[in-house]
N, C-alpha and C positions, 0 to 999 in steps of 0.2 A: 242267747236263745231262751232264757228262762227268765228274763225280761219282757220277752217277746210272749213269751208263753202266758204268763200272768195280765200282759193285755189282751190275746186276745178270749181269754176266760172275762176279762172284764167287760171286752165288746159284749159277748152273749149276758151278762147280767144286767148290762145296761137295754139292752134291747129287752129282756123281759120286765125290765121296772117300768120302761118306756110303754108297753105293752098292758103292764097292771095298772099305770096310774092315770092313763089317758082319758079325758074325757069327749063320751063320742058325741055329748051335745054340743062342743066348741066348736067355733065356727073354724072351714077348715083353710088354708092357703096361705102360705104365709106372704106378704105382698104390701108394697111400700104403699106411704100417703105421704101427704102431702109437707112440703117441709117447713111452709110458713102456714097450714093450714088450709084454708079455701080461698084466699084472700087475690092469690095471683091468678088462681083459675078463673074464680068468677067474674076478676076486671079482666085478664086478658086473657084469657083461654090457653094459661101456661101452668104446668106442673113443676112443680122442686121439690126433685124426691134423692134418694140413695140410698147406698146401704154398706155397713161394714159386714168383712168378713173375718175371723182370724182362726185360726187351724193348729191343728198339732196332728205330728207323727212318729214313728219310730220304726226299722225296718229292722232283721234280723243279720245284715250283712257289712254294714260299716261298723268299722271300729270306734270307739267312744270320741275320741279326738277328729273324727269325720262326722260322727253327728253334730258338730259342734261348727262345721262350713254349709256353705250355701249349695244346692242344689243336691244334695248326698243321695237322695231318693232318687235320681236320674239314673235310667230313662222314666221313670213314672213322675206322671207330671200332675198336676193341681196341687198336688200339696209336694214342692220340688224342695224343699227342707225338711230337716225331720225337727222335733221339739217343736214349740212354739214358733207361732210365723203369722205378720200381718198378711194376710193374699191382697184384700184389697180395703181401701174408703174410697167408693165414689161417690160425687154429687152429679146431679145432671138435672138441665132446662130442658124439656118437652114441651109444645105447643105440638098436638096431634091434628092429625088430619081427618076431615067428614068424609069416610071413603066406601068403598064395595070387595077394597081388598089391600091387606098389609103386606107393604114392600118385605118381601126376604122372607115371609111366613107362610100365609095362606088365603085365597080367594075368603070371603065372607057370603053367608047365606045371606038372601032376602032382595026387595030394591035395590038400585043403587040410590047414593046420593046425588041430586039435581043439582047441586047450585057445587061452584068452585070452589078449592079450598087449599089452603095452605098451613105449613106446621116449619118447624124444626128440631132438633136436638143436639145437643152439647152437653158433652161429661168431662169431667176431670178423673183420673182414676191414680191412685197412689197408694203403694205395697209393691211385694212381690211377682203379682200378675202382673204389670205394669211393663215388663222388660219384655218379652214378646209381644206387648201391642205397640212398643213405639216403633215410628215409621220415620224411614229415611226422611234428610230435607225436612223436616219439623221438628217432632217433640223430640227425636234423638240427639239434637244437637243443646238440647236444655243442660245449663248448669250442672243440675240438679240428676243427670242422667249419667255425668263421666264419672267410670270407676279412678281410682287410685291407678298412679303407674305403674306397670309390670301384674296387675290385677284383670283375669278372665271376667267377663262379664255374669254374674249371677255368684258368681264366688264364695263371697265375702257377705253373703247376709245383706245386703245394701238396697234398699226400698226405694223405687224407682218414682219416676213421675211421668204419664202418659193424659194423652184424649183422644181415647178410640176411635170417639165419634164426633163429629160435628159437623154435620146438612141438614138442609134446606130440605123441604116438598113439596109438590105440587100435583094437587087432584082434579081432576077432570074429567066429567061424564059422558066423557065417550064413549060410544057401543054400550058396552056393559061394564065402563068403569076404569082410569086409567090414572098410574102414580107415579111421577118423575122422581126419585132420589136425586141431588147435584150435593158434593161432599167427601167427607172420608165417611165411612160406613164398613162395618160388618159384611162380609160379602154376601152370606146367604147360602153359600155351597158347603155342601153337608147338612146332616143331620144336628150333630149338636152343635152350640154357639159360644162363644167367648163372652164372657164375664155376662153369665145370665141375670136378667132381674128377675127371674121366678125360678123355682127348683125345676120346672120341666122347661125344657127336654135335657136338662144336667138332673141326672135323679142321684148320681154320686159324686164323691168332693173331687174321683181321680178320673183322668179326663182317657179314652181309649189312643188307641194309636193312629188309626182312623181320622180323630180329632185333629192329633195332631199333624197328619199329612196334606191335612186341608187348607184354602188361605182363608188368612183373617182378615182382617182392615184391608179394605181399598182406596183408592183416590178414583173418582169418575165421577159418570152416569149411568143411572140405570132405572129402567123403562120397565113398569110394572102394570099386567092387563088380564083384566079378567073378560073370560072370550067364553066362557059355557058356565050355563046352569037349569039342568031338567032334570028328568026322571032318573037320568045315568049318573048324575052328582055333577060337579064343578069343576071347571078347570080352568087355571091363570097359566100365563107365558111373562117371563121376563128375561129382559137381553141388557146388559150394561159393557160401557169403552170405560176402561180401567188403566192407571201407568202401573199395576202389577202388584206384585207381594208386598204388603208393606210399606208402599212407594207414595211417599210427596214426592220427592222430585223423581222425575223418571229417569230411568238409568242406561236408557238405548233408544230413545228417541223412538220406538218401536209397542204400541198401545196392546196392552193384551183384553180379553173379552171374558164375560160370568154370562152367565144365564140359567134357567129354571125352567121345567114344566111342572107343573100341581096338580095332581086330582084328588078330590075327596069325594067321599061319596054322600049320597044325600041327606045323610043323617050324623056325618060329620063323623062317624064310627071310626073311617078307614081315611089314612092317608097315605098317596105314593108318590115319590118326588124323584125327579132326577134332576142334576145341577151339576154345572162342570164350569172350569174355568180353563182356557186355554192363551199361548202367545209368547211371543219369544222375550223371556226374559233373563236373556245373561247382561252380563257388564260390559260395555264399549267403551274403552279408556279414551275416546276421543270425544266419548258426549259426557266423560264425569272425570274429577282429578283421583280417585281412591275408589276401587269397587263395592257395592253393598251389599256387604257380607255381616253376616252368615244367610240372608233371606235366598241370593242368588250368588250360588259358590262358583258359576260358570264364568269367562272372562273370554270373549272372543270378541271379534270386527264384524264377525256376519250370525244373522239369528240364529238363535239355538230353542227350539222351540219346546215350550213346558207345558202339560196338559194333566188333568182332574179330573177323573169322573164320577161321582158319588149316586147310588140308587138307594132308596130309604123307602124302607113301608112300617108304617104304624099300626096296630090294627086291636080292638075293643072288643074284645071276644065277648067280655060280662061286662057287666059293670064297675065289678073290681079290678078287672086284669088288662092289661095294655102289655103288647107285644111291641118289641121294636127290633127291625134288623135292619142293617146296613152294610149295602160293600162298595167298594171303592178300588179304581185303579186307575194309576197315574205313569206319568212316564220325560227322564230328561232325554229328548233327540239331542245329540253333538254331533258333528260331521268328522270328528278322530284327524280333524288334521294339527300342523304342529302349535299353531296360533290360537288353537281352544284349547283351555286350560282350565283345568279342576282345583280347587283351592287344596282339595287331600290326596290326589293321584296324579296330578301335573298336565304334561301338556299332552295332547296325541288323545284326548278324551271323548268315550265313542257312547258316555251315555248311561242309561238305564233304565228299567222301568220297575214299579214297585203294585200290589197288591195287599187286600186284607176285606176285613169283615168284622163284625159282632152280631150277634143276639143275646137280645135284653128280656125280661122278664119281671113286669112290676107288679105289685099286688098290694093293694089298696084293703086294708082293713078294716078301717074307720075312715071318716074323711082328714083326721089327723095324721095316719101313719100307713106308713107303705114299706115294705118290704121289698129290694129287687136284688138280681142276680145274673150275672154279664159276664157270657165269655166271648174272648176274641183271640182270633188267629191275623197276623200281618206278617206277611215277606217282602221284605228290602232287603234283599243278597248283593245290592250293586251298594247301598246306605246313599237311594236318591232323598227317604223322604224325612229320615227323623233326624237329621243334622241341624241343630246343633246340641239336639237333646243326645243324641248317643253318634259319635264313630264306630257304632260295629257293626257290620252287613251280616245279614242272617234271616230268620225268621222268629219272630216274638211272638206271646203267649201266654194268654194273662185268663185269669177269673177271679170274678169281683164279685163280692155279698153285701148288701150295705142297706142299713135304714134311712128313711127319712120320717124327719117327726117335727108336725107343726106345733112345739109347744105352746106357742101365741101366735096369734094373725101377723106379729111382725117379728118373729121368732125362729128359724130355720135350724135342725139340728141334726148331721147327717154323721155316723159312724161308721165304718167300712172297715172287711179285710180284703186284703188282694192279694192272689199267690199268681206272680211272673217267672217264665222259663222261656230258654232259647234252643232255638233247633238250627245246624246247618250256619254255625256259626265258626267251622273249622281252629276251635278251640282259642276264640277269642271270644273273652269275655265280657258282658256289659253291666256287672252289677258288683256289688261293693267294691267299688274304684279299680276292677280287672279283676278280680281274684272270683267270680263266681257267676253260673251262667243263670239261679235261680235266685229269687226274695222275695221273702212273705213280708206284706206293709200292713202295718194297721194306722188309720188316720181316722180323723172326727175333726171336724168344722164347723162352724157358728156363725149365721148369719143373722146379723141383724136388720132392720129395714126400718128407715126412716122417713 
């Protein structure tokens, strides 16, 4: 505790030096360029960019010999090690698209573009983040991704090897403007995103819980259109056919579905989103030899059907201040008969559904440094959404304080404290390996962009 204590007196002194020695003429954003220079842009209309991350932390509730394993911070996740930790080095190919609106973000003001166009993207991403992007039937079956025998996955400190992303696009001036996704991709549902290239909308290094009940990577398509823009602001629709969490190969021959409404308002101030993913995604041992777990814990012959529903609103009150909430509620239907099966409660399993929320609060002082501050409430009493990050059903409870400082245009410097507690958790505990139902984290992470 007095470890813990003397960091976090260090966080408040670093946040005041951060503060004394900032300069407010620096240009602000920290944000990649180009990695061979302009050389590929300007022949082919492709970017090579990336960027390393690597983090440190230390929690008030493991013992010295657990800080010294992989994942000890669990359930809190972004920085899921404490001490030193690569999170990530990606590299990625971009050829953007000439378009009126970005797949998975938001409609754009103005004309659309007239003539057709096409892009794609492709990353390699390798660190610790790496192990919740890989997807069945692909990068999971890499070399480079099996742990040691009789070793839990994330265990043992062991830096992974993934490619989140890599599709194709396709734009077309339709109506008011239309963008095919074909690929693996980010699904778009929720508010914040997996392995961001810019500090927003991740304004701190630890990710909420929210975050992580959300899906990441898909395999499909997905149809992106912007249908309104007058007096009342803008609005996009998109609908994508997905094989599910995670999923190269599909695991029930059974397509599950994302989609998004967007409005912004006209002045780009205010945005509200809603996006869900829904579709039956347990394991059918007749359409796969070994179930794909930990993504889908479920195992039955007939659908068991999985849903997501995420509402986010943004909102620009000043100039300095940006509000963000979001809530979310999800749910696994089972039919409770003997042949569906739970990987942690067995067979005869009837399901669950889970809940939660945050509000954010960032405050831009200079256009170098921003101060924010994030609490959230999530209940999972059945433990549908945060497995494999925590077995304990309860309800979580976190708040987060945390800087962000563009020390250089390609410089990212984020330090954080976080104090987490459980409610309604019937005396099982989720933090320093069972023994505590609260932990105070202090972490700082460093991104570079290149």
């Amino acid at each position: 505790m007095k470890k813990l204590t003397i960091l976090i007196v260090g966080f408040f002194c670093l946040s005041a030096t951060v503060a004394f020695c900032q300069d407010s003429e620096q240009e602000s954003a920290s944000k990649p360029f180009s990695l061979f220079g302009d050389v590929l842009e300007e022949s082919f209309g492709i970017k090579a960019f990336g960027y390393l991350k690597v983090g440190y932390s230390k929690n008030d509730t493991s013992t010295r010999a657990e800080s010294t394993e992989g994942s000890s911070n669990h359930p809190v996740a972004g920085p899921s090690d404490e001490q030193l930790q690569l999170n990530s080095l990606i590299v990625a190919l971009n050829r953007p698209i000439k378009t009126s609106i970005i797949p998975r973000a938001t409609p754009l003001p103005g004309p659309k573009p007239e003539e057709f166009s096409w892009g794609f993207w492709t990353e390699a991403l390798y660190g610790r983040d790496a192990l919740p992007a890989l997807s069945f039937g692909f990068d999971d079956e890499w070399a480079a991704n099996k742990e040691p025998k009789g070793v839990a996955a994330g265990s043992n400190r062991q830096n992974y090897l993934a490619m989140p992303q890599v599709f194709v696009q396709l734009y077309a001036p339709f109506y008011k403007g239309m963008a095919l996704t074909l690929g693996r991709f980010g699904s778009g549902v929720g508010h914040e995103i997996p392995s961001s290239w810019r500090p927003s909308p991740n304004i701190f290094y630890s990710k909420t819980f929210v975050f992580l009940s959300q899906p990441d990577q898909v395999t499909g398509a997905l149809l992106s259109a912007k249908l309104m823009e007058n007096k009342f602001g803008m609005l996009a629709a998109e609908f994508g056919v997905v094989n599910g969490r995670q999923n190269w190969q599909d695991n029930n021959d059974d397509k599950s579905f994302i989609g998004a409404l967007r409005w912004r308002s006209p002045n780009m101030s205010t945005w509200l989103d809603y996006s869900f993913m829904v579709g039956n995604e347990q394991n059918d041992l007749s359409k796969i030899s070994e179930p794909q777990m930990p993504t889908s814990r479920v195992i039955s012959p007939r659908g068991q059907l999985r849903e997501h529903h995420s509402l986010s609103l943004t909102i620009h009150p000043t100039s300095k201040l940006t509000t963000t909430a979001e809530v979310v509620y999800g749910k696994q239907h089972a039919d409770g008969r003997a042949d569906t099966i739970d990987a942690l409660t067995g067979p005869n399993y009837k399901g669950g559904s889970y809940m939660g929320g945050y509000l954010e609060f960032v405050y831009a002082s200079s256009k170098t440094l921003r101060y924010a501050i994030r609490g959230e409430h999530f209940r999972d009493r059945k433990n549908v959404a945060l497995f494999p990050i925590s077995a304990v059903s309860g309800d979580f409870n976190a708040v987060t304080a945390g800087v962000q400082w563009d020390a250089h245009p390609n410089v990212l410097i984020r330090p954080e404290i976080r104090y987490d507690w459980q409610a309604h958790n019937d005396g099982v505990n989720a933090y320093g390996n069972g023994r505590d139902d609260k932990q105070t984290t202090f972490s700082v992470d460093l991104t570079l962009y290149f």
